[in-house]
HTML snippet that shows the backbone in 3Dmol.js (N, CA, C, O; Angstrom):
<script src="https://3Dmol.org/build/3Dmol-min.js"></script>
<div id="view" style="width:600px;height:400px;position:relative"></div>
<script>
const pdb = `
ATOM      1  N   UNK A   1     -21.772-237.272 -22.302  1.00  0.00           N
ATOM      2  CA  UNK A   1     -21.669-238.570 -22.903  1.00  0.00           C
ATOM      3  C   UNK A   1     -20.210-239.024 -22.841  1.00  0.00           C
ATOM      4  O   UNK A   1     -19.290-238.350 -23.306  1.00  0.00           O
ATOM      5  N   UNK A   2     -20.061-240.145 -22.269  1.00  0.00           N
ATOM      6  CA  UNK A   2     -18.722-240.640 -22.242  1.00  0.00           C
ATOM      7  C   UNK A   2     -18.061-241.063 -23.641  1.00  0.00           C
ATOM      8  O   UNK A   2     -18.846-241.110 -24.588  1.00  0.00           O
ATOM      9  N   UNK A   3     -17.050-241.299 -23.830  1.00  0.00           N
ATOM     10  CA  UNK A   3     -16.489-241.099 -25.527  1.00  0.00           C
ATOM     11  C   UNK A   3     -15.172-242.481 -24.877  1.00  0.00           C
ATOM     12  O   UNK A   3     -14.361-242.422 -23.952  1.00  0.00           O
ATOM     13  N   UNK A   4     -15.524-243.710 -25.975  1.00  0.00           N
ATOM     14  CA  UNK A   4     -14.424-244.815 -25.849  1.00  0.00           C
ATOM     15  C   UNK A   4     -14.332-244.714 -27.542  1.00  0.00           C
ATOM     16  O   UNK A   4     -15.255-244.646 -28.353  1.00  0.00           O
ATOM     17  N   UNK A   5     -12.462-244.733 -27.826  1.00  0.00           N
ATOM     18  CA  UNK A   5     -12.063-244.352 -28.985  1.00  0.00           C
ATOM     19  C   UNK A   5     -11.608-246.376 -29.061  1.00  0.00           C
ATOM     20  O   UNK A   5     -11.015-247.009 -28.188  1.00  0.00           O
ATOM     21  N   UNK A   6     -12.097-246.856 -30.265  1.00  0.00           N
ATOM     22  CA  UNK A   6     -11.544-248.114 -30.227  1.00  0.00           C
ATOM     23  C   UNK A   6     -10.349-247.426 -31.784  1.00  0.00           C
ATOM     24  O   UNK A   6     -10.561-246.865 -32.860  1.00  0.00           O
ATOM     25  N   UNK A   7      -9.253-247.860 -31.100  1.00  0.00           N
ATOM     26  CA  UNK A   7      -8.813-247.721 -32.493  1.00  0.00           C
ATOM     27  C   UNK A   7      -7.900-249.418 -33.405  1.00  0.00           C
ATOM     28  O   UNK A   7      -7.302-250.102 -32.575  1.00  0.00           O
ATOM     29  N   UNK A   8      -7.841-249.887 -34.664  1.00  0.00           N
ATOM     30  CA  UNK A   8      -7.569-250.823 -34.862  1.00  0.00           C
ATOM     31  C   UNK A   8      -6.621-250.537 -35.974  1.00  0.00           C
ATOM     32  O   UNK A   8      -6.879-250.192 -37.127  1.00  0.00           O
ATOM     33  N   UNK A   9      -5.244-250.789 -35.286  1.00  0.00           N
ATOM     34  CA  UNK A   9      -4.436-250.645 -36.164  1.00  0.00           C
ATOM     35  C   UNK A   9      -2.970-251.626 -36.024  1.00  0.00           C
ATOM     36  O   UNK A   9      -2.944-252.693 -35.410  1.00  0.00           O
ATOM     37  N   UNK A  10      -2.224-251.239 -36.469  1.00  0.00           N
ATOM     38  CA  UNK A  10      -0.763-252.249 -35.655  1.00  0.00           C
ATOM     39  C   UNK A  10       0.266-252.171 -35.275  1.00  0.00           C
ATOM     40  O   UNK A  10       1.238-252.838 -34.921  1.00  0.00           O
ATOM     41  N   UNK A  11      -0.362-250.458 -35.496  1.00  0.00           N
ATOM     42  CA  UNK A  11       1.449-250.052 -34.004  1.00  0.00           C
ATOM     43  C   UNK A  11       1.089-248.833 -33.673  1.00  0.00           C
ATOM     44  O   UNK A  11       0.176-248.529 -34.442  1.00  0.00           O
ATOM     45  N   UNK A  12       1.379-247.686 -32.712  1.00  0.00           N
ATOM     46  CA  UNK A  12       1.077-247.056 -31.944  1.00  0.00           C
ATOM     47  C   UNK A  12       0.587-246.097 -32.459  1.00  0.00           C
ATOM     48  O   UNK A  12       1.275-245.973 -33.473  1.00  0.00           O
ATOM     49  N   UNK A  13      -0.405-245.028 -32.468  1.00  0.00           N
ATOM     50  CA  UNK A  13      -0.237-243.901 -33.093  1.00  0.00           C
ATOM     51  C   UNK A  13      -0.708-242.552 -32.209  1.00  0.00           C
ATOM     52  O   UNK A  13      -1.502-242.478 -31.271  1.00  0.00           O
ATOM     53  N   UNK A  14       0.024-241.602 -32.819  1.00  0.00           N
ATOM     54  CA  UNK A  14      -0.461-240.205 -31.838  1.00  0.00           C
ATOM     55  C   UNK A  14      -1.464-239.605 -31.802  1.00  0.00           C
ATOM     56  O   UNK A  14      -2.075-239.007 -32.688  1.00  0.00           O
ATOM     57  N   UNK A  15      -1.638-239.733 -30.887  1.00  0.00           N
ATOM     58  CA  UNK A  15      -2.552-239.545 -29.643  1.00  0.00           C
ATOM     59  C   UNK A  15      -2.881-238.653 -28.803  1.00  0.00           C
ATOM     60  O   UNK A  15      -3.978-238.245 -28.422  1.00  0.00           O
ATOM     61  N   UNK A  16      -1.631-238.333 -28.499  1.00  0.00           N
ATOM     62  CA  UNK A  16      -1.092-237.612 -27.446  1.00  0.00           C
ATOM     63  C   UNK A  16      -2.881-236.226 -27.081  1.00  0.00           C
ATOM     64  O   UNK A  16      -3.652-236.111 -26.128  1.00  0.00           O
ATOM     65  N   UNK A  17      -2.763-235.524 -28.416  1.00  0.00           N
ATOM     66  CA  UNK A  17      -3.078-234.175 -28.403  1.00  0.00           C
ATOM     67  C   UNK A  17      -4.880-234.155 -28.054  1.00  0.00           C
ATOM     68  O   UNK A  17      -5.592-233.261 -27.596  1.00  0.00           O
ATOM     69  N   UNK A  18      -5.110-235.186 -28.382  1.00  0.00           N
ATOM     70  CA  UNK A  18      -6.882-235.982 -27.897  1.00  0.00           C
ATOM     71  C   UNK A  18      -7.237-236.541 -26.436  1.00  0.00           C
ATOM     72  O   UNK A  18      -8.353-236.584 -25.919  1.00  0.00           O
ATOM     73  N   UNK A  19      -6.063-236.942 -25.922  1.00  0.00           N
ATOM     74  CA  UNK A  19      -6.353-237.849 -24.949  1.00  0.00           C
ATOM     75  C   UNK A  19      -7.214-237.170 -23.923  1.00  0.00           C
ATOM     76  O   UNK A  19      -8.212-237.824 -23.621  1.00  0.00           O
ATOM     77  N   UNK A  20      -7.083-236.130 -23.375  1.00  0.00           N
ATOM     78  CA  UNK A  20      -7.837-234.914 -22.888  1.00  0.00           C
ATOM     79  C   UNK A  20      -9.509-235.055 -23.182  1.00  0.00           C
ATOM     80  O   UNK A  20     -10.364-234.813 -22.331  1.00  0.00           O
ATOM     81  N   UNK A  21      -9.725-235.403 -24.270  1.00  0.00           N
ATOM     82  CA  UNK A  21     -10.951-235.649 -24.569  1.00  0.00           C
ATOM     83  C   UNK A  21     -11.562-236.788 -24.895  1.00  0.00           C
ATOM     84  O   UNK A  21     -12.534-236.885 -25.643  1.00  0.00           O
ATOM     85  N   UNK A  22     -10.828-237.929 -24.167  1.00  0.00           N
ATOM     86  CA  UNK A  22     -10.965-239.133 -24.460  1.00  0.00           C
ATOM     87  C   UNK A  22     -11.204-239.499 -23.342  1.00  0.00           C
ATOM     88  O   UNK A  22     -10.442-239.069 -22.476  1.00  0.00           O
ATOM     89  N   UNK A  23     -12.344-240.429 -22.904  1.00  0.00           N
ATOM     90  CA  UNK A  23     -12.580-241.043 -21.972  1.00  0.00           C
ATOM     91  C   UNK A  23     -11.930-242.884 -21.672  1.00  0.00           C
ATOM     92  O   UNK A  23     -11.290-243.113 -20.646  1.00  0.00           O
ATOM     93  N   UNK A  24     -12.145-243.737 -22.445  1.00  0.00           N
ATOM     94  CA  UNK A  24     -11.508-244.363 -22.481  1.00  0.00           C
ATOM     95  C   UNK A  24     -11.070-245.013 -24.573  1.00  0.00           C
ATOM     96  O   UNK A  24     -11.691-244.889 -25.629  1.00  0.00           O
ATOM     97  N   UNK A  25      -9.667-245.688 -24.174  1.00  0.00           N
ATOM     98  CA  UNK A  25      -9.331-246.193 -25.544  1.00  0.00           C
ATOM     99  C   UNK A  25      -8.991-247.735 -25.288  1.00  0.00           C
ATOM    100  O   UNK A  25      -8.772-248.394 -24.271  1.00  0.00           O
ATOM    101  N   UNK A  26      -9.035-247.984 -26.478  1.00  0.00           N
ATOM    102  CA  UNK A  26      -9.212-250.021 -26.855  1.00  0.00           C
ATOM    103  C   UNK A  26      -8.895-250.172 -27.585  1.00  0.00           C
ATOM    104  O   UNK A  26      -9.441-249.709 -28.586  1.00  0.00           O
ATOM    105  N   UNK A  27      -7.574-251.066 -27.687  1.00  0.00           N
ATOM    106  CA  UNK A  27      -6.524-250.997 -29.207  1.00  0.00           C
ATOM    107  C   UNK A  27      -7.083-252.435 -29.358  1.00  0.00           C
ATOM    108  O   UNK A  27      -7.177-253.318 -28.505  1.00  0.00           O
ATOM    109  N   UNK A  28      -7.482-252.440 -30.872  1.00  0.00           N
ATOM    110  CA  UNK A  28      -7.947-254.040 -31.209  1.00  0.00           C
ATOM    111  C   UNK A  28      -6.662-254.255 -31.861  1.00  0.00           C
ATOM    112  O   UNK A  28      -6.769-255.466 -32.055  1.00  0.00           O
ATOM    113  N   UNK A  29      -5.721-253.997 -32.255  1.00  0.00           N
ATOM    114  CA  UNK A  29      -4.698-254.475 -32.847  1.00  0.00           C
ATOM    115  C   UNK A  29      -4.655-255.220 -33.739  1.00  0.00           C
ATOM    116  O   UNK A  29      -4.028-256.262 -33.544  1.00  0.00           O
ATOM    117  N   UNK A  30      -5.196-255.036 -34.864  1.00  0.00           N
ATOM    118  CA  UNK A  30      -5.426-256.045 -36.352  1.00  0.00           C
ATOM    119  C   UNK A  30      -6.564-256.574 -35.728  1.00  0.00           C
ATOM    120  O   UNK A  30      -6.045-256.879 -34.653  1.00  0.00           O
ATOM    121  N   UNK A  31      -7.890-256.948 -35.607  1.00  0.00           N
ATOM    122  CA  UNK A  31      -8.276-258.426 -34.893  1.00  0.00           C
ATOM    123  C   UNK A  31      -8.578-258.995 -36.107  1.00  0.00           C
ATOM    124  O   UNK A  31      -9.019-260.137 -35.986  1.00  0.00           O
ATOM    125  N   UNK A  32      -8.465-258.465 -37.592  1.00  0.00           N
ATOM    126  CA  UNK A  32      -8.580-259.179 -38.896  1.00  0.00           C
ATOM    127  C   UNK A  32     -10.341-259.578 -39.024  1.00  0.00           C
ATOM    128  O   UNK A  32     -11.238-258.736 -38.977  1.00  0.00           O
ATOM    129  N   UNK A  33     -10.557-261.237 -39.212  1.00  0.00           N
ATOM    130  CA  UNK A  33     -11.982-261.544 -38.941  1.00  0.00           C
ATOM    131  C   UNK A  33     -12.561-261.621 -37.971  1.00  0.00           C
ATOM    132  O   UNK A  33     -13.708-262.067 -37.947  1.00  0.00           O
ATOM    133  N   UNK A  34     -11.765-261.104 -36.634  1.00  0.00           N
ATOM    134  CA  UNK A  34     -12.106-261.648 -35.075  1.00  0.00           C
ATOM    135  C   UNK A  34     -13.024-260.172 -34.733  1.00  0.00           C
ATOM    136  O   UNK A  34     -13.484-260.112 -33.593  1.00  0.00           O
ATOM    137  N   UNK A  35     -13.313-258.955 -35.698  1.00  0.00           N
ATOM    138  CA  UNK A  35     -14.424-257.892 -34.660  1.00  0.00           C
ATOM    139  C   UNK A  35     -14.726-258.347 -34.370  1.00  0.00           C
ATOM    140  O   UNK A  35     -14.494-257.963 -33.224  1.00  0.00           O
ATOM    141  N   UNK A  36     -15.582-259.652 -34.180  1.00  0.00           N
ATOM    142  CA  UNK A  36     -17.090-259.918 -32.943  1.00  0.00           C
ATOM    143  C   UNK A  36     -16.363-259.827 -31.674  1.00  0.00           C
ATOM    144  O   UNK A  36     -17.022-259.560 -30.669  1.00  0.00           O
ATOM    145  N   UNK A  37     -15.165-260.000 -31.579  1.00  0.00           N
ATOM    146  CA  UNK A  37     -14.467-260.084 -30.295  1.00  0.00           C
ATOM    147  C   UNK A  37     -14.934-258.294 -29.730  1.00  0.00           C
ATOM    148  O   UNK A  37     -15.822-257.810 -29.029  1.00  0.00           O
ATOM    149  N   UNK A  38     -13.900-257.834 -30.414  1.00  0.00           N
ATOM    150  CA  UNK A  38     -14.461-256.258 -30.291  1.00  0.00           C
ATOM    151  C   UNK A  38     -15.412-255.782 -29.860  1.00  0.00           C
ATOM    152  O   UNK A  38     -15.315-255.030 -28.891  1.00  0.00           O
ATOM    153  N   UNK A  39     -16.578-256.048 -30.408  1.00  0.00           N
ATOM    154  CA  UNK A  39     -17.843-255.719 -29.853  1.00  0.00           C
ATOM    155  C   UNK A  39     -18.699-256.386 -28.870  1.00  0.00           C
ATOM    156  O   UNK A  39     -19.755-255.961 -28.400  1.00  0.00           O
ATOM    157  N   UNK A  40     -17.945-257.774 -28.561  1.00  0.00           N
ATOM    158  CA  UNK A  40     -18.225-258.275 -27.417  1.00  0.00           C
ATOM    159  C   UNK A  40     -17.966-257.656 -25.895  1.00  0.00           C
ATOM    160  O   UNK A  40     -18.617-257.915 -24.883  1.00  0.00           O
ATOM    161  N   UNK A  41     -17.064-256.951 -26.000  1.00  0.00           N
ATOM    162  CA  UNK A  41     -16.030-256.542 -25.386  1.00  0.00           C
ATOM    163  C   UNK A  41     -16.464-255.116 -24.754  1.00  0.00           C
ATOM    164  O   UNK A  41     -16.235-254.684 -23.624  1.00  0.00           O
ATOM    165  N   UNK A  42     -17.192-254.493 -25.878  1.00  0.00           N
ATOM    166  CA  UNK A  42     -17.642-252.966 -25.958  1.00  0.00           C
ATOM    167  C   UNK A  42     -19.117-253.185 -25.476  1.00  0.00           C
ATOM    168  O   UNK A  42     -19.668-252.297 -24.825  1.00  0.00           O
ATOM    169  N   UNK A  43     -19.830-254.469 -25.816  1.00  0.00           N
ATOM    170  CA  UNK A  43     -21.270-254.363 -25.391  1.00  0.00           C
ATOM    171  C   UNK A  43     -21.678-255.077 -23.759  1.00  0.00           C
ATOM    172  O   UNK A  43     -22.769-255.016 -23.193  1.00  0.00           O
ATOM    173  N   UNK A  44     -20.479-255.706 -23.298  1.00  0.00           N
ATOM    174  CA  UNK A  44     -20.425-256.164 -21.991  1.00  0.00           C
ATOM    175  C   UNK A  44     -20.243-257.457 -21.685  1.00  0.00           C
ATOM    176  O   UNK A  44     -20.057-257.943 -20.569  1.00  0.00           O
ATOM    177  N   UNK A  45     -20.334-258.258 -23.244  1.00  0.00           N
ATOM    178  CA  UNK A  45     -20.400-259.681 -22.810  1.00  0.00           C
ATOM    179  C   UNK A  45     -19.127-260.240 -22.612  1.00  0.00           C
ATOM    180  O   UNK A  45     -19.211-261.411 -22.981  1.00  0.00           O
ATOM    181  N   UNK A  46     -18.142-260.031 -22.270  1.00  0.00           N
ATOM    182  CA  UNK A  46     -17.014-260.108 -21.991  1.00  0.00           C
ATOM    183  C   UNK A  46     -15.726-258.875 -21.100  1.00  0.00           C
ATOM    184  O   UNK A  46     -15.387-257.857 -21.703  1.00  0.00           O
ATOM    185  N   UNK A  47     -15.471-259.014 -20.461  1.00  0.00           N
ATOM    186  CA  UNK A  47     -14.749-258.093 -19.921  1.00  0.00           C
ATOM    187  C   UNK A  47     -13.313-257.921 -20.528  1.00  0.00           C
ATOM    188  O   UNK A  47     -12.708-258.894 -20.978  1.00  0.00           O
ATOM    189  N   UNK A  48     -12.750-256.575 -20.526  1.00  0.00           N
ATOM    190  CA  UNK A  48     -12.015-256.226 -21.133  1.00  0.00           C
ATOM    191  C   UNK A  48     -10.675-256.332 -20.562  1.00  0.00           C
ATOM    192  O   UNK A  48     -10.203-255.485 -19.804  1.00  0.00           O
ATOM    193  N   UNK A  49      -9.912-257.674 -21.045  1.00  0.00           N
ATOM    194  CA  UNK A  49      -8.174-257.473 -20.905  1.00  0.00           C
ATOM    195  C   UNK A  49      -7.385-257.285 -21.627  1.00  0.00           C
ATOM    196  O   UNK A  49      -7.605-257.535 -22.812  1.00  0.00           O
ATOM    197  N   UNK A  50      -6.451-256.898 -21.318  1.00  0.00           N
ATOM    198  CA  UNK A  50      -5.252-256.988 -22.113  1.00  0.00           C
ATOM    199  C   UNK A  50      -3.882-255.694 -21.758  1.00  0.00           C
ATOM    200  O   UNK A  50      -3.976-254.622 -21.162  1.00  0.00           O
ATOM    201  N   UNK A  51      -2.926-256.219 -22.275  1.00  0.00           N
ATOM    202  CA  UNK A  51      -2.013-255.198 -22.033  1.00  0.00           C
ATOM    203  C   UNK A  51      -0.782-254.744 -23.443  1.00  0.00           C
ATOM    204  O   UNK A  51      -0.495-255.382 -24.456  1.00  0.00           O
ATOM    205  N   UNK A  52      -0.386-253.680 -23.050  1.00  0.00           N
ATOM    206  CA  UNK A  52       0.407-253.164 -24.128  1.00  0.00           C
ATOM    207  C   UNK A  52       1.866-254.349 -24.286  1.00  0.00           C
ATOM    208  O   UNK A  52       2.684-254.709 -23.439  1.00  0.00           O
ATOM    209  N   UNK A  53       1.738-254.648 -25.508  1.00  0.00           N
ATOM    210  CA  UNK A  53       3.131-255.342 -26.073  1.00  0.00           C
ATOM    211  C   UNK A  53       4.092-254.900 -26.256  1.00  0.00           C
ATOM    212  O   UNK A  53       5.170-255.440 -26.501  1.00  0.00           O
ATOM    213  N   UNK A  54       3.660-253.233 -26.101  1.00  0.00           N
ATOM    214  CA  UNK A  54       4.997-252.344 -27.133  1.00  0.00           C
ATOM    215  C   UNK A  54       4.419-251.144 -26.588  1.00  0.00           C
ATOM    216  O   UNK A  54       3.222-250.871 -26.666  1.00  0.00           O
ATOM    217  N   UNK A  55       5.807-250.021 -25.713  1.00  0.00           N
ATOM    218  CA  UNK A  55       5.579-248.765 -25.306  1.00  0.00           C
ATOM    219  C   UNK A  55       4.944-247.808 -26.284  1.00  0.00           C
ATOM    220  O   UNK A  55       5.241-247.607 -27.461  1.00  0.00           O
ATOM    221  N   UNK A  56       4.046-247.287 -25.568  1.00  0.00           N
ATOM    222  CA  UNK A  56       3.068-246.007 -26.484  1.00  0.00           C
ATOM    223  C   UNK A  56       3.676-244.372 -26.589  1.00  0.00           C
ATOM    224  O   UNK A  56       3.248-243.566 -25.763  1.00  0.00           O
ATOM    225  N   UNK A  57       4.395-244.046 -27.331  1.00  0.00           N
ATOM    226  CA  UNK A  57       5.351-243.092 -27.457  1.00  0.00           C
ATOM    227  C   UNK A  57       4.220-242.076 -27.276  1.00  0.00           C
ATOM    228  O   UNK A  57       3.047-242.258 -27.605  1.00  0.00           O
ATOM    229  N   UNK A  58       4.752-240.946 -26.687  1.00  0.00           N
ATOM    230  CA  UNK A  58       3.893-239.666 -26.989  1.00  0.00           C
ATOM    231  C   UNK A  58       3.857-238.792 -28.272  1.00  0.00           C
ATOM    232  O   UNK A  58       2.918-238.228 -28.832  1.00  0.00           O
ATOM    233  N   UNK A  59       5.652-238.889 -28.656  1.00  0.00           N
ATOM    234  CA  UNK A  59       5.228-238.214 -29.860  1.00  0.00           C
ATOM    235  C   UNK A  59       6.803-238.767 -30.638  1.00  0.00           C
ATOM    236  O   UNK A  59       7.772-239.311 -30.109  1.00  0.00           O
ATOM    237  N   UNK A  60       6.590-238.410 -31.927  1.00  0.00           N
ATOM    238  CA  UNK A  60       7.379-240.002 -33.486  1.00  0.00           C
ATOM    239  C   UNK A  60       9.333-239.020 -32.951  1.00  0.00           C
ATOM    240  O   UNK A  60      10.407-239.485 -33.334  1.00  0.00           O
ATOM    241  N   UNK A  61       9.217-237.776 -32.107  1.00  0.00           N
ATOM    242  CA  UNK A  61      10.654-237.786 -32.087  1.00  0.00           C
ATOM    243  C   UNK A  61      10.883-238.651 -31.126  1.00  0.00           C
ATOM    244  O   UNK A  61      11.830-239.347 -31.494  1.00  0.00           O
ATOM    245  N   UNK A  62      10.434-239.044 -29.862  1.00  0.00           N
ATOM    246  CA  UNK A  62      10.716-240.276 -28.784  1.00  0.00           C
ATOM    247  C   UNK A  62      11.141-241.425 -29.388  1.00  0.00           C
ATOM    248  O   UNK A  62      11.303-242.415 -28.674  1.00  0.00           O
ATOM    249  N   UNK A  63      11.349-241.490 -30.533  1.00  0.00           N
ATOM    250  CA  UNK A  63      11.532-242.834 -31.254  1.00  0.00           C
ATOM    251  C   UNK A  63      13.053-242.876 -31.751  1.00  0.00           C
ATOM    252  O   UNK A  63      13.752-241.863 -31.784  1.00  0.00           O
ATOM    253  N   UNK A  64      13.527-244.233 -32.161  1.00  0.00           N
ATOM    254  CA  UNK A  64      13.395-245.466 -30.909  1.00  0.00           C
ATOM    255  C   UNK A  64      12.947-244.786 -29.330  1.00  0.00           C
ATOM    256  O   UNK A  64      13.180-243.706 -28.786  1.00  0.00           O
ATOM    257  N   UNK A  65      12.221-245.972 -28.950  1.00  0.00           N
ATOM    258  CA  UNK A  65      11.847-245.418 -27.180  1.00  0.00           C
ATOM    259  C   UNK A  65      11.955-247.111 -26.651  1.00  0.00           C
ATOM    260  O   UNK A  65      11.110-247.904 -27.067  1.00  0.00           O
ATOM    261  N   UNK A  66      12.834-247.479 -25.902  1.00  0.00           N
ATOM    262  CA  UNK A  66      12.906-248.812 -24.969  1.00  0.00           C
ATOM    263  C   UNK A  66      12.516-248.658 -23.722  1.00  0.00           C
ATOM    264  O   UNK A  66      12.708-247.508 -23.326  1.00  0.00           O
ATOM    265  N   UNK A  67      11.983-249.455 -22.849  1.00  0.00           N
ATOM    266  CA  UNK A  67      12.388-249.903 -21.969  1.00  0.00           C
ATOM    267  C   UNK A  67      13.586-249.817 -20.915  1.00  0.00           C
ATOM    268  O   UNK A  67      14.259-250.847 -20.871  1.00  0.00           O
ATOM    269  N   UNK A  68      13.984-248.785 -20.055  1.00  0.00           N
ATOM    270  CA  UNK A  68      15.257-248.500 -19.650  1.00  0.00           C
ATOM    271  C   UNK A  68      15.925-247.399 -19.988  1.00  0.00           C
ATOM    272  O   UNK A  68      16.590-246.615 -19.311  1.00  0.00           O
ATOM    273  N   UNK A  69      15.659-247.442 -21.147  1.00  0.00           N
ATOM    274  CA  UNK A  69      16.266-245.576 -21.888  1.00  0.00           C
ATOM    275  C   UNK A  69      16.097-244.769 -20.622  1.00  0.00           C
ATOM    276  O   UNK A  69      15.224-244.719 -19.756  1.00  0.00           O
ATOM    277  N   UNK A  70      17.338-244.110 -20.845  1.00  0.00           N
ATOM    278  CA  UNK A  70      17.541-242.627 -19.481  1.00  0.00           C
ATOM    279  C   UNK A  70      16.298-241.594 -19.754  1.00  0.00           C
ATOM    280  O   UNK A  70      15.746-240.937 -18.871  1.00  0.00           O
ATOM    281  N   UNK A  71      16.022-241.581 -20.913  1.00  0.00           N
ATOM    282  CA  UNK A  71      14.677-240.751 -21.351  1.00  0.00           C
ATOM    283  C   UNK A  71      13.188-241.344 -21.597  1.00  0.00           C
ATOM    284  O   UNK A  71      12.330-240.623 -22.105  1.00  0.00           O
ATOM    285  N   UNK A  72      12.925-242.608 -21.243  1.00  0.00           N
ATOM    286  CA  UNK A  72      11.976-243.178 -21.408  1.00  0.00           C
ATOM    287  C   UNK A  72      10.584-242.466 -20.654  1.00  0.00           C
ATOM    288  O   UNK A  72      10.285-242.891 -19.538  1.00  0.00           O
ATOM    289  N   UNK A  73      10.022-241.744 -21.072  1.00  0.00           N
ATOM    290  CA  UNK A  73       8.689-241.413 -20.591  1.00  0.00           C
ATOM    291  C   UNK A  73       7.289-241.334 -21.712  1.00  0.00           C
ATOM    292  O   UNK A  73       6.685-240.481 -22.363  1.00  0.00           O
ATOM    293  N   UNK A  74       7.247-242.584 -21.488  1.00  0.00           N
ATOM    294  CA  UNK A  74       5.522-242.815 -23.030  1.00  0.00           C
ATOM    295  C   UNK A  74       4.307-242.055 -22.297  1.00  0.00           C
ATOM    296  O   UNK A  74       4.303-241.615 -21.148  1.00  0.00           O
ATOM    297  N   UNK A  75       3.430-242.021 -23.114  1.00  0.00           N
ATOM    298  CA  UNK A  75       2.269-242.034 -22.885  1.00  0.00           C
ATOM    299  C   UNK A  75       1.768-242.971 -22.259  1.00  0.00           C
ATOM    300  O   UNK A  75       1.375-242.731 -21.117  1.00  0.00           O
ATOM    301  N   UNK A  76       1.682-243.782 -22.586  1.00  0.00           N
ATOM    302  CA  UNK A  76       1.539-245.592 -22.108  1.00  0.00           C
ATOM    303  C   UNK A  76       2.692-246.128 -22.278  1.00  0.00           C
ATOM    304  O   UNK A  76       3.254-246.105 -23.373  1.00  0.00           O
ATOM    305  N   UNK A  77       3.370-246.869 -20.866  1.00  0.00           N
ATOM    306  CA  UNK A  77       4.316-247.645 -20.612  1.00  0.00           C
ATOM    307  C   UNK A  77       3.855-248.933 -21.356  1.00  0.00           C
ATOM    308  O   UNK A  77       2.724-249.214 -21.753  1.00  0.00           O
ATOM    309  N   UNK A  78       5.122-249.713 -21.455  1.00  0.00           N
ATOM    310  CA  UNK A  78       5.027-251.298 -21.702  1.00  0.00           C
ATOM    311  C   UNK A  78       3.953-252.395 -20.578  1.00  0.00           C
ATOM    312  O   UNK A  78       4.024-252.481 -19.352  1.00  0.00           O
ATOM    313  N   UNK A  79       3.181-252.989 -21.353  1.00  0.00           N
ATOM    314  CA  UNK A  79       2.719-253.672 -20.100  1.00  0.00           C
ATOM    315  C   UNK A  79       1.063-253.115 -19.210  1.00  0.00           C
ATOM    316  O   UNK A  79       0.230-253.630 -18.464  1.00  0.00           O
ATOM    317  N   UNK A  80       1.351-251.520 -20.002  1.00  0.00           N
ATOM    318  CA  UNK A  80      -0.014-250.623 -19.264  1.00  0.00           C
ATOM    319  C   UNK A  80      -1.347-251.858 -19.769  1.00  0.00           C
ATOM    320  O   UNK A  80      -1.248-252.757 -20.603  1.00  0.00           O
ATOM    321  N   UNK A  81      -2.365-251.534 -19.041  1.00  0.00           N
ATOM    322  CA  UNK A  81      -3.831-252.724 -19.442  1.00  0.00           C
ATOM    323  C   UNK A  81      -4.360-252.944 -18.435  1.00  0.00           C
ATOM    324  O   UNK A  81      -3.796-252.724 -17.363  1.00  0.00           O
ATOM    325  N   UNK A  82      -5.644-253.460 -18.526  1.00  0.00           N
ATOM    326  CA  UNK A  82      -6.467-254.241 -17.708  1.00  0.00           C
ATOM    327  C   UNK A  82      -5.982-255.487 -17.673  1.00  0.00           C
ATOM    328  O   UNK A  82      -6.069-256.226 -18.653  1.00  0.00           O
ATOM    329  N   UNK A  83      -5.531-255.780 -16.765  1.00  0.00           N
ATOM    330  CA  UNK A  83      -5.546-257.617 -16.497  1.00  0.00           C
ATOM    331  C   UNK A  83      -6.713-258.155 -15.635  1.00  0.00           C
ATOM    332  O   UNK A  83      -7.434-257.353 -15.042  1.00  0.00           O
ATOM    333  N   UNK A  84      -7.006-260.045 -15.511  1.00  0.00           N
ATOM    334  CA  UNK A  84      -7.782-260.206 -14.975  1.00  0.00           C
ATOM    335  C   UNK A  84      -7.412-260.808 -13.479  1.00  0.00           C
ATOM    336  O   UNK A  84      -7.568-261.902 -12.936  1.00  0.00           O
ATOM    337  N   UNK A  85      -7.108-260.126 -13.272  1.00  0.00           N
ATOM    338  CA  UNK A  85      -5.931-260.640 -11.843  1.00  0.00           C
ATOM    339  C   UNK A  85      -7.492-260.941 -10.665  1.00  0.00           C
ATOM    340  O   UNK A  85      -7.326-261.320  -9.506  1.00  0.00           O
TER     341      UNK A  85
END
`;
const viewer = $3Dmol.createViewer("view");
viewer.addModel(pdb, "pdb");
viewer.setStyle({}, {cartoon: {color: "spectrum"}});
viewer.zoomTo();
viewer.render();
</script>
């Protein structure tokens, strides 16, 4: 059985040690009163875009983590997502 982790929260969290057993993940990012979006999304009636606003650290010592840093290596880069190109 394939396993999609939606998680809804509003800033990054670790991850890291699951991902292995994660098939796919879907950050709703607050959507507040907007779930139906969510489950639109998850049940097919809409296809899924979007991209990261903010680098996905692997783990809370990487932090601060920018863009450019000589040590910059996330889990998820800035920008990672489905677009509808």
């Amino acid at each position: 059985m394939k396993c999609v982790v939606v998680l809804v929260t509003g800033r990054p969290l670790m991850i890291e040690e699951y991902i292995d057993s994660i098939d796919a993940v879907a950050v709703a990012w607050l959507p507040g009163t907007e779930g139906q979006g969510v489950a639109d999304v998850l049940f097919g009636d809409h296809p899924f875009t979007g991209t990261l606003p903010r680098t996905w650290m692997k783990r809370v010592a990487q932090l601060p983590m920018n863009v450019g840093d000589s040590a910059y290596d996330p889990l998820f880069p800035f920008g990672f997502g489905i677009t509808s190109k």
